[in-house]
C-alpha positions in Angstrom: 108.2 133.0 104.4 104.7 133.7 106.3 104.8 135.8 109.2 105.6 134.0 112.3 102.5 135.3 114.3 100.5 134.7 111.5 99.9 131.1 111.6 99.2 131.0 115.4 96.7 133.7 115.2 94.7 132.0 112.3 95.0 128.8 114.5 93.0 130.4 117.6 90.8 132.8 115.5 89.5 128.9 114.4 89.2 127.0 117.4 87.4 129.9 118.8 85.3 129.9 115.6 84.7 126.0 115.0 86.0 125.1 118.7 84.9 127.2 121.4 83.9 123.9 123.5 87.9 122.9 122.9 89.6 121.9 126.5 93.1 122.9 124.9 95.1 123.1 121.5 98.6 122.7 120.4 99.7 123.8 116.6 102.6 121.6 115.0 104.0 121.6 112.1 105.9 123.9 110.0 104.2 126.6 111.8 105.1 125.7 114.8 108.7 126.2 113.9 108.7 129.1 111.8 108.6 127.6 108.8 105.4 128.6 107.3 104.8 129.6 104.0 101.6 131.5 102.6 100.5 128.0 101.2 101.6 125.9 104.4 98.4 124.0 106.4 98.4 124.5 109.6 98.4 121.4 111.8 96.2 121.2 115.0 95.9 118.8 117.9 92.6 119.7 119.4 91.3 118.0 123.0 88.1 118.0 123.3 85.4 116.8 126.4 84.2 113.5 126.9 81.0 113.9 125.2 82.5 114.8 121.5 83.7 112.2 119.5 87.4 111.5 118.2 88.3 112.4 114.5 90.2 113.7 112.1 89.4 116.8 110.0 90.4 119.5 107.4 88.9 122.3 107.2 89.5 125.7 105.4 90.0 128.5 107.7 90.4 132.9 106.6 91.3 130.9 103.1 94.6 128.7 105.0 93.9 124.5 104.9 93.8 123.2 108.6 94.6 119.4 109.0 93.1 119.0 112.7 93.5 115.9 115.1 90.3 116.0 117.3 90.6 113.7 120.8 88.4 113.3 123.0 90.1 113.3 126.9 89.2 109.5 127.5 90.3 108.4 123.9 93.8 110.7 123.7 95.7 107.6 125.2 94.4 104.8 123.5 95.7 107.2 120.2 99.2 107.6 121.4 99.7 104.2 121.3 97.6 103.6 117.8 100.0 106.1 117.1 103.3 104.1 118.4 102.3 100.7 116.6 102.3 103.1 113.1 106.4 104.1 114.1 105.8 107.3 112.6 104.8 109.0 115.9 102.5 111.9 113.9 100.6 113.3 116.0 103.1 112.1 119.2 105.3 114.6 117.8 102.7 117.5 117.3 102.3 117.2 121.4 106.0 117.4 122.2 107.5 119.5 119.6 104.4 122.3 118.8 103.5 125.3 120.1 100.4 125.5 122.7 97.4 127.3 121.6 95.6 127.3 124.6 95.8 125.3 128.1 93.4 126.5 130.4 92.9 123.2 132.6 96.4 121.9 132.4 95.1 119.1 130.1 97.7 120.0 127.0 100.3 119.9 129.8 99.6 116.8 130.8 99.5 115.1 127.5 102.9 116.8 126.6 104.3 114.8 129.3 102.4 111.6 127.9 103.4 112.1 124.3 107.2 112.3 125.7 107.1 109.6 127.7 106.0 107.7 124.8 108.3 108.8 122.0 110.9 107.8 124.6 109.9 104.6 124.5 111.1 104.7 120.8 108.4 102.4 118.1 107.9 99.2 118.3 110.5 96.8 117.0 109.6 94.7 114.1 108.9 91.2 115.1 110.9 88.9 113.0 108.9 87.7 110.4 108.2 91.5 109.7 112.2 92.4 109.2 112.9 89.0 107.3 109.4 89.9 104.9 111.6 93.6 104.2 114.2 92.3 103.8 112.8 90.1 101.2 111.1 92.8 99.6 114.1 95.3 99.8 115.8 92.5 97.4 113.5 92.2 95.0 112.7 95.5 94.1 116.6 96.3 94.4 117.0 93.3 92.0 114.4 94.6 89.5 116.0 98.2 89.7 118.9 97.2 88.2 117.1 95.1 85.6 115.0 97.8 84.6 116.4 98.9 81.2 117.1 102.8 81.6 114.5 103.2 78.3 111.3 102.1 80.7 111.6 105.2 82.9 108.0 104.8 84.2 109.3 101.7 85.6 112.6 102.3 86.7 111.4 105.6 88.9 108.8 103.1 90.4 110.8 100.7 91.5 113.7 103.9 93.0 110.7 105.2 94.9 109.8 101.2 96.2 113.2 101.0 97.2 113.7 103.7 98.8 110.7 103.4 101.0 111.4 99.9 102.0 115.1 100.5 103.0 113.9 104.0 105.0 111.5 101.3 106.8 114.3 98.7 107.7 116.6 101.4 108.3 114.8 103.3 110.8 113.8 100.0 112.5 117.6 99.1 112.9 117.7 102.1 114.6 114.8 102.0 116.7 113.9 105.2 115.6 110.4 106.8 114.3 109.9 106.7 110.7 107.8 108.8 108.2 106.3 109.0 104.8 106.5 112.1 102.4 109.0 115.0 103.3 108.9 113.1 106.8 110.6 110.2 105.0 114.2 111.8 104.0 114.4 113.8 107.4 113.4 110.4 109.4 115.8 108.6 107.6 118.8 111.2 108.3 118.2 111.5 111.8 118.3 108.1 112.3 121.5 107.0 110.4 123.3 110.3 108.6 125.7 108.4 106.2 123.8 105.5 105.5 120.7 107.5 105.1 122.1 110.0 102.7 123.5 107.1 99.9 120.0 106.2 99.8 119.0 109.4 99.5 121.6 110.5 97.1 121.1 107.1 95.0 117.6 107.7 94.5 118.6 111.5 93.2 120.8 109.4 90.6 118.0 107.9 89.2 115.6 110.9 89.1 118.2 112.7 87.7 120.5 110.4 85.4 118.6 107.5 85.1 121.3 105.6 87.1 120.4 102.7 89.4 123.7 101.6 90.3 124.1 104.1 93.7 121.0 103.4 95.1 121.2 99.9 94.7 124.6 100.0 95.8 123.3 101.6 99.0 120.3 99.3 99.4 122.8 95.9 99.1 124.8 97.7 102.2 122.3 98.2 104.2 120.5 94.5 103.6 124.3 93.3 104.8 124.1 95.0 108.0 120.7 93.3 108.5 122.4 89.6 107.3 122.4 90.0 103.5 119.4 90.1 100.9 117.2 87.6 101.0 116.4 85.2 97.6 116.3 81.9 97.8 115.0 80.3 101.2 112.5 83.0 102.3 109.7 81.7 103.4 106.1 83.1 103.8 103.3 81.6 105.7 99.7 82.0 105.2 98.6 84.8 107.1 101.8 86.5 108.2 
């Protein structure tokens, strides 16, 4: 584990060195919570004046990776709801759960309070021809899971990964909670639904690990009842939906 300081003091040694315009900062992230390792990036929310423009960078810093999220004041807002209409919430969550960097006009204060208000708000709701087009897709890759001979493993991880992906989105929709992808997915997926989250989780262990579809499909077909069955025969898809 890195130092706790560490991280934090690498983080304002590089907005003063790439920054020094910057109105305020907040890191997130594994360093914000102590989590750090030697290897971990360090992830920045950066406001910056009016006159800059809004981006996205990553940068190398006293040899750590920086993933940065540059905003200008004016186009911060407009972001947090670019940000909602994802459901994953990324950099929503940098403003209300990270560590403030530096604050000098009250503007990182002030879009704390904003990101909040928004995460509050939970993520959109699918609409329904977005849940009946998951649920439709949730079916067929948990049918071709279990007709993937265990011999095609290329295959058969494939489709575990597809499925697991496509229930986590359904899932956390159910839910109304935020969703993720990479190690975001799994720790998404518990918050928002413990048990059912962890068969999925655990299913698609089986197949890494034994080559077993039958759990994760199992857990798939359980959740795609609580959301009125899977869907085959009947679905429907328009041009342009």
């Amino acid at each position: 584990m890195d130092d706790p300081a560490a991280p934090t003091a690498q983080a304002l040694s590089l907005i003063t060195s790439h920054y020094p315009h910057a109105l305020g900062a907040i890191l997130g992230g594994s360093a914000a919570q102590g989590r750090a390792t030697p290897t971990s990036d360090l992830d920045v929310a950066i406001l910056l004046p009016d006159s800059d423009t809004s981006r996205r960078e990553v940068i190398r810093h006293d040899g750590r990776l920086a993933e940065l999220f540059l905003h200008t004041l004016a186009d911060l807002p407009g972001f947090f709801a670019w940000d909602r209409a994802r459901r994953r919430g990324t950099v929503l969550f940098i403003y209300d759960q990270g560590l403030p960097l530096m604050d000098p006009h009250g503007h990182v204060s002030r879009a704390r309070t904003q990101a909040r208000a928004v995460l509050a708000s939970g993520p959109p709701p699918l609409t329904p021809t977005e849940r009946e087009r998951s649920r439709y897709v949730l079916t067929c890759f948990m049918d071709d899971l279990i007709d993937t001979p265990p011999a095609d493993r290329y295959e058969q991880l494939s489709l575990a990964d597809s499925t697991l992906r496509e229930a986590a989105h359904l899932l956390t929709a159910h839910h109304n909670a935020w969703t993720g992808i990479g190690k975001w997915l799994p720790r998404r997926l518990l918050s928002a639904d413990p048990e059912r989250g962890r068969a999925l989780l655990n299913g698609h262990k089986t197949v890494a690990e034994n080559g077993d579809p039958a759990p994760l499909a199992a857990a798939a077909e359980k959740l795609l009842e609580l959301l009125g069955g899977p869907l085959r025969e009947g679905y429907t898809q328009h041009w342009g939906d």
